[in-house]
Structures are given as structure tokens and as C-alpha cells.
N, C-alpha and C positions, 0 to 999 in steps of 0.2 A: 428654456425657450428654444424652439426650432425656425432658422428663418430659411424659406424654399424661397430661390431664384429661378426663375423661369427664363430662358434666353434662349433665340436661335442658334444655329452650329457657326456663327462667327463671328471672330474677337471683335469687329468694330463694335459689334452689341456685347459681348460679353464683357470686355474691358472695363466699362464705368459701371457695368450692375455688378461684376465680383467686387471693383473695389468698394460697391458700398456697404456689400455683408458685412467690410472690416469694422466696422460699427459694431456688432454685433458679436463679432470672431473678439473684438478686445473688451468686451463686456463679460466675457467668456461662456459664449451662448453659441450653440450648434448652427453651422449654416450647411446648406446641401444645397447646392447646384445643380438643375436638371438641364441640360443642352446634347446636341451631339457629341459623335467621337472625335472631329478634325479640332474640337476647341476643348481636349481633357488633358491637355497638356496648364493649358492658363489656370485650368481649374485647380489642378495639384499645384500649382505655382502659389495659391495663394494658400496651399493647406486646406482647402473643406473637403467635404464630401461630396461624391457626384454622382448623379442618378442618369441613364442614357433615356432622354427623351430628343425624338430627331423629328423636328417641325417644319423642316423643307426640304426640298430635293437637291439644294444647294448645299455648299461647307467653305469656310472658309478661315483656315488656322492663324493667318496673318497676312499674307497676298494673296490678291484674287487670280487665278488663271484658268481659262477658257479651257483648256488640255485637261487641265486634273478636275472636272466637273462630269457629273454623268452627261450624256449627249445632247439633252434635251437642255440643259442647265447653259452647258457649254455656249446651244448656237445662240442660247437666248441671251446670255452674255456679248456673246460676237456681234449680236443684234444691235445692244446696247454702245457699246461702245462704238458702231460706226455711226449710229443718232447720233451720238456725241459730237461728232466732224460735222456735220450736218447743222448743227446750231442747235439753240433752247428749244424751240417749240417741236421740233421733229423729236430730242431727246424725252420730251415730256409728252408727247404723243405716243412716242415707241413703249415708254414706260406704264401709260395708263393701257394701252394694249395688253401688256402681258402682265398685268397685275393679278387678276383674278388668281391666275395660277399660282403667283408667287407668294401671294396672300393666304388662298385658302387651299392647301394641299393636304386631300386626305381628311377634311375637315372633323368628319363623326370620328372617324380613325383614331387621329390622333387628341382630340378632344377624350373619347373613351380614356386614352393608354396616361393622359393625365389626370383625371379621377381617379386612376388606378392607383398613379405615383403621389397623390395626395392622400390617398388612403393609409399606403405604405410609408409613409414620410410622418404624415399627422404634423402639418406646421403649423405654428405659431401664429406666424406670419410670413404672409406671400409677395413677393415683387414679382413682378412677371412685366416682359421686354410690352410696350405698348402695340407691338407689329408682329407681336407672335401671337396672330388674331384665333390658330385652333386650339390654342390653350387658354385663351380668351374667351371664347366661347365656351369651355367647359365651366371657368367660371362662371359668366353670365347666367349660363341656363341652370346652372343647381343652385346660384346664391350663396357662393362662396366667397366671405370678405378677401381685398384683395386690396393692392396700390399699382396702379399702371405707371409705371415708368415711362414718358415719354424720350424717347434718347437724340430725337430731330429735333430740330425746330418746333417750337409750341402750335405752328397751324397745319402740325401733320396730325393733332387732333383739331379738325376743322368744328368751328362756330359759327354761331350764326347764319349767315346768307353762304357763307366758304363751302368752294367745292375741294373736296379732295383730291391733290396731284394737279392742280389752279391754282399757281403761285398771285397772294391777293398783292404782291406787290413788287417792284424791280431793281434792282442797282440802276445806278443814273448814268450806265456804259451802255445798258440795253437798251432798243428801244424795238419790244415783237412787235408784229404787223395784226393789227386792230381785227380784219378779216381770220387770220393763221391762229387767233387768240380765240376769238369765237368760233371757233372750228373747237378749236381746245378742250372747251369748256362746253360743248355740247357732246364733247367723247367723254368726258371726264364725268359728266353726268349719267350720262348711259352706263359708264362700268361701275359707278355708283351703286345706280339701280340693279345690275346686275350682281353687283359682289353684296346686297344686302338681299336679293333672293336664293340666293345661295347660303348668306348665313342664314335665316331665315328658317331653311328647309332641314338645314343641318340641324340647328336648335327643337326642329318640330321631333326629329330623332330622337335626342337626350331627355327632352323634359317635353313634351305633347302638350297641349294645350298653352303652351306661353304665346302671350300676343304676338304678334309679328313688326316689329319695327321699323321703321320710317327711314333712318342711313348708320348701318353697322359702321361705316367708317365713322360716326360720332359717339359711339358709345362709348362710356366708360364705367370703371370701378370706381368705389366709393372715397379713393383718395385718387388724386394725379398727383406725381410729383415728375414735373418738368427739370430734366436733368439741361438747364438752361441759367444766364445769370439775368436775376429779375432789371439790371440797368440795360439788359436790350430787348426789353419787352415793349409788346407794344401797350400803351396804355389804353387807348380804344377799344381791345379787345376785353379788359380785367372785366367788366359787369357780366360778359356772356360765361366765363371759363366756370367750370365746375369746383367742388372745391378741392383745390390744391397746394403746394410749397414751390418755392424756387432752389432747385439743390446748389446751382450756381453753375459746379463742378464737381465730376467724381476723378480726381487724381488716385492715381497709381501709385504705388511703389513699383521700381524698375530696379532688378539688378544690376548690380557694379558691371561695368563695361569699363575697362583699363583702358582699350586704344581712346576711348570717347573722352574720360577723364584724364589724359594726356594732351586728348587733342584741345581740352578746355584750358588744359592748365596755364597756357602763353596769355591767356587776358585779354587775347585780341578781339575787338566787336566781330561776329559774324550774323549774316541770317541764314535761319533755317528754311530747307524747303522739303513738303511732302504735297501728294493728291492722295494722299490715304491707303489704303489695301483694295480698292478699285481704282482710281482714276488716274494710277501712275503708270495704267498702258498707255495714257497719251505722253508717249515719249516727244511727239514734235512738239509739244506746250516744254515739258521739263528742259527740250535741248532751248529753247527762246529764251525761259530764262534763265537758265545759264550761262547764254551767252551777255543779259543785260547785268548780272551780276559781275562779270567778268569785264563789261563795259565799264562799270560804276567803281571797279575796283573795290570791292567787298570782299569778303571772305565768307566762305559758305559751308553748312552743311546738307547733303541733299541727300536724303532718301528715294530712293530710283525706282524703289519697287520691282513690278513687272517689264521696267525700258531696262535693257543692257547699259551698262555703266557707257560701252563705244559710241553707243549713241547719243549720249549727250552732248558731244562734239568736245573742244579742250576743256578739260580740267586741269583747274593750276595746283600744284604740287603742295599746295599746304589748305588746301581744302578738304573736307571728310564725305567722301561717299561709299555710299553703302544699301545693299535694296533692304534693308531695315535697320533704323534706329530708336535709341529710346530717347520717345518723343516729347514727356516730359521734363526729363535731364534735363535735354537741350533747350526746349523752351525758355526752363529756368535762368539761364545764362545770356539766348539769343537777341540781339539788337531789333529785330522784326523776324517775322513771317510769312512767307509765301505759302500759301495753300488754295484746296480747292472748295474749301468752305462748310465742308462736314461737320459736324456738330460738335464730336469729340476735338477737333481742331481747334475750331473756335473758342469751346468752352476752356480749354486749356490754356489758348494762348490768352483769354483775361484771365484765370487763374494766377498766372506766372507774370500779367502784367506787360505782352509781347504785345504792338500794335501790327497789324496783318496789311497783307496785298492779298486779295479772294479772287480769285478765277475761277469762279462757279459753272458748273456742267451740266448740274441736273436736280429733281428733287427741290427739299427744300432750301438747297444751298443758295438759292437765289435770294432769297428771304434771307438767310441769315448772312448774307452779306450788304441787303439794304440795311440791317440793323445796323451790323459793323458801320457802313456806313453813315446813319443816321445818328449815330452818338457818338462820330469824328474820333474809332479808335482804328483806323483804317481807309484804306480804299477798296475799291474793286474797280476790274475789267473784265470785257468777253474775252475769254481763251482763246478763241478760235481768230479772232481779227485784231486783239494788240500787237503792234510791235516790238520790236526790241527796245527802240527808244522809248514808245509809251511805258514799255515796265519798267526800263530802268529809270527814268522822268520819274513814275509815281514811288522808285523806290526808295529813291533818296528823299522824298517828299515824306515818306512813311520815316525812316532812318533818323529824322528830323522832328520828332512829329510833336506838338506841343497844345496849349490851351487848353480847354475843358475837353476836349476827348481822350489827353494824355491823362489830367488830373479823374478824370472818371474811372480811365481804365485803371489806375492806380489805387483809386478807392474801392475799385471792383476787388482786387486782386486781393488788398484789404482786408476785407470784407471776408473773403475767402479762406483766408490763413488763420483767421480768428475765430473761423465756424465753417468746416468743410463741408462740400455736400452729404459725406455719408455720416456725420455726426443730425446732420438736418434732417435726413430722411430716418433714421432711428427718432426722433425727437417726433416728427409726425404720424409715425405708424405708432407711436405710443399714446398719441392725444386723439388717434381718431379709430371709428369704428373697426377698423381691418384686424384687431387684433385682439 
């Protein structure tokens, strides 16, 4: 048996789709990865095979920076990240602007050159990244069984009334402007419309005569499996979603890192802190809470990413920083987490059982930190307008954290040890049509 991955050129999507091939890799059955060249480093890291398909004009190996991006990539980055200072709804406006492009690059192009690599490969079975919509579209339009990985948040495949990039709901730190909201959601409908006439016209290329669809952002293949744990789902949504699994989490294997495993070895509680391989250029968020950890007298690890280590302001001498760590080592050990609510954060830290602080920026990070929130395995606040004292207040409040949000999180984590995501997602592409 052959399994082909499909994933954009960057590790936050490649990371939990290699680790799920391992399913497959210890059954001892062929996996090939197809993505860019900036992510064939992770690929050989895990031993498959790798095919160079490059599905956007972006890349991104493990931090994101503006510099090492072609120009276009670059200022659209720079874009991004000054939304971000600006608040949610500017950031979710700036994003639904420059979507089309970021979505559908090259679409017949690169749709083509994966038929191509499906030919050549002849898989078994296919995962393919839910957001890698031009290889997405190859499937669709020839009728190639397939499982979409959703790697967000479950309403970044929108249902029912949900508009795509309209977050349908908030952490109880925000409160957007009713007006700035309906603004929102009548751009979000327009690039809608606009990024399903464009898959549309591209699909009319591949396969001519297929009907024309109603919103490419809802499509799907014939399994989803939501790289999500089903305890922070929303139940409301279950009758609309198409048919899918809850993977929970795809955990990594990370190599041995000596300084990390010495710096564990004292037993002392610490928490971890990252905003992922994009959002750790907001260095004035990372130096605040720094500084409320330092308030709280914690002990910390903190992944800096793209901010200079100087700019965090002091760092006390028995803390670990570093602009990358392995992030679920540390989860496994860490008292809480600070993050900025990305999916693979989340999903890890209930894997490992860490209760989080979410400082959501953009996307559907808003979402998955009302979950977080809603099943009391966490809090959240706005980046942009917590204080020092607010984070360190909610830190110790998280540090502390007990009742049925602790005992869920704990059952989640459970739950996960005993049936990993990439054992679940092997177990559904075997019971369902894709294969």
C-alpha cells in the first residue's frame, strides 16, 4: 500500500500530516510526501519519500520571515502582521483581502502537475492538507477518492449559515463592534463568491462540463478527518459536518535535544511559551509576558521565534530561551501554556494534558480559544490590550486550574495516549471509501 500526503511548503501544515503517515510507515507500508523544497528537511526527518509539488508562493521551514519570502509574499506578510497591532477585525479583514491569492495560486497549474504526481506515485491512499485548495481541486474535478485533513479549527471547513474567515463565535476578552462585524461579513462573502468563481472556471479547465458550485470554501472529499479533539467541539454543529473522525492530535516524535533534557531534569514546574512560526514577530506581546511570568515568579520556557531573544526585556538565568524548541517535549513536562491559539498548539497541549493562556491574533484562533475556553481547560485574552497584571492574574489562575475543565482536559489527554491521532486516521481511511 502507498500513502501520498499532500501538504503546503510549511512545517505548521506538514508537522501533524508526516506525523500521521507514521501509521502507515510502522505497518510497513510506503508513504511519499509531496510539498515544497523549504519543508524537505522534516520530510527525510521522518524517513519517506518525497515528491516536490509547490502549491504557493510562500515557504516556510519553521519560522516565518518577511525577508526570506519572494517580494510579493514578503509585503503580504508585512501586511499581516501590522493587522495584527491593529486588532481582530482589521486582522480578519486584511486576511479575507488577500485570500484569493493565498488560496488559489496557479490553480489549473498546479492542479495539472498533481494529477501528474498521482499518476507517478499510484496511491493507495491520499491525505491532502484541507487548505491546499489547487491540489484539491485536482481531486474534486477527476473524482479522486481522497480524506481532507482539516489542520484548523473545524469551522475553517464552514457549515451551514458559516461564512468563511467569520469567526461564528468569540472568547469572552473580546467584544468586536456589531457595525466593524458586518462590515466583516459582507467582505467575507464577496471573497467567497469570488474564490468559488475562480475555482469554478479552473474546474471548467480540468474536467468541462462539471456543474459549477455554490461555495468552494465548503467542499469537501469523501472522508474529513479533523485533526481536532472531539471534547472541544462544538455539539451544535455535529448534524451539519459531513462524514468524518476526531484525530484529537497528531504528535511528533522530536529529537533528543540535551540542553532541553537538562534543562528538564531539575523537576522544577515551568510554563511554556510560543505564538508559533508566524506570530512570534509580535515581540511586544512575547516581551509582556515575560515580563508577567517574571511577575509571578514562574519559570519559563519561551520560544522567541522571529523577536530577538534582547527584546524580551530580562530574562532570569534559569529560564530556556530559544527561537525554536521542541514543542512537544516540553508540553509533556510544562505546568501551563501560553500560546497564540493555532491549532497544532492547542491540539498538543490537550494531548499532553497542559491547561493554556490563548492570545489569539487571527484566523480561527479565536474559535479555538472560545473552545479552550468553553470546556474550562484555559483562558484567553486580547494581545493587543492585556496587561502585565491581567496575564499574570490569569496565569496563576490557569497554574492552579481545577474542576471539570482540569478533569476533561485529563481525560482528553487519555483518551489520546490510548488511541493517537495517526492510529485513528489509518483506522478511518480503511473503513471508508478513500481507499
Amino acid at each position: 500500500m502507498t500513502l501520498l500526503v499532500i501538504s503546503p511548503d510549511y512545517a505548521s501544515h506538514l508537522l501533524p500530516l508526516a506525523a500521521l503517515g507514521v501509521a502507515w510507515q510502522d505497518a510497513g507500508e510506503r508513504v511519499v510526501v509531496a510539498s515544497g523544497p523549504a519543508t524537505a528537511q522534516i520530510v527525510e526527518s521522518f524517513g519517506y519519500e518525497r515528491s516536490l509539488l509547490q502549491l504557493g508562493r510562500g515557504s516556510n521551514p519553521g519560522v516565518i520571515r518577511a525577508d526570506k519570502q519572494p517580494d510579493a509574499e514578503a509585503d503580504s506578510l508585512r501586511g499581516f502582521f501590522d493587522a495584527t497591532r491593529r486588532g481582530m477585525v482589521p486582522t480578519l479583514t486584511y486576511q479575507a483581502t488577500a485570500r484569493l491569492v493565498d488560496l488559489m495560486w496557479q490553480p489549473v497549474e498546479k492542479a495539472r502537475a498533481t494529477l501528474q504526481l498521482i499518476e507517478a506515485v499510484r496511491p493507495d491512499v491520499i491525505l491532502v492538507d484541507h487548505l491546499a485548495y489547487s491540489a484539491r481541486l485536482a481531486l474534486w474535478a477527476t473524482d479522486v477518492p481522497h480524506a481532507d485533513v482539516v489542520l484548523g479549527h473545524p469551522t475553517a471547513l464552514p457549515v451551514g449559515d458559516e461564512v468563511y474567515g467569520c469567526p461564528p463565535v468569540w472568547p469572552r476578552a473580546f467584544r468586536p463592534d456589531p457595525v466593524e462585524m458586518a462590515g466583516l461579513e459582507v467582505l467575507c462573502r464577496r471573497v467567497a463568491a469570488g474564490f468559488t468563481a475562480e475555482w469554478n472556471r479552473a474546474a471548467a479547465q480540468l474536467a468541462p462540463g462539471l456543474p459549477a458550485v455554490d461555495d468552494a470554501f465548503a467542499l469537501h472529499g469523501p472522508l474529513v478527518l479533523y485533526n481536532y479533539p472531539g471534547e472541544l467541539a462544538l455539539p451544535e454543529r455535529e448534524p451539519a459536518l459531513p462524514p468524518h473522525r476526531y484525530l484529537g492530535a497528531s504528535l511528533r516524535a522530536e529529537p533528543v535535544d540535551r540542553e532541553v533534557d537538562t534543562w528538564l531534569s531539575t523537576g522544577d514546574p515551568f510554563v511554556y511559551v510560543s505564538f508559533g512560526s508566524f506570530l512570534s514577530v509580535r515581540g511586544d506581546v512575547l516581551a509582556r509576558v515575560v515580563t508577567a511570568l517574571r511577575a509571578a515568579g514562574v519559570r519559563a520556557a519561551v520560544a522567541s521565534g522571529a523577536t530577538p531573544v534582547a527584546e524580551l526585556g530580562e530574562v532570569p538565568s534559569g529560564w530556556l530561551v530559544r527561537e525554536y524548541l521542541p514543542q512537544v517535549r516540553l508540553l509533556r513536562e510544562a505546568s501551563a501554556a501560553v500560546t497564540h491559539g493555532g491549532n497544532n498548539s492547542v491540539t498538543e497541549s490537550v494531548a499532553t494534558a497542559t491547561p493554556m493562556l490563548v492570545l489569539p491574533f487571527s484566523t480561527d484562533q479565536f474559535a479555538g480559544a472560545t473552545a479552550v475556553e468553553r470546556a474550562g481547560m484555559g483562558e484567553a485574552l486580547d494581545p493587543n490590550v492585556a496587561s502585565v497584571d491581567e496575564i499574570r492574574a490569569a496565569l496563576v489562575r490557569i497554574l492552579d486550574l481545577s474542576g471539570p475543565g482540569r478533569q476533561t482536559l485529563r481525560s482528553a489527554a487519555l483518551a489520546l495516549d490510548q488511541d493517537p491521532g495517526p492510529a485513528r486516521a489509518w483506522r478511518a481511511s480503511g473503513a471508508s471509501a478513500i481507499s
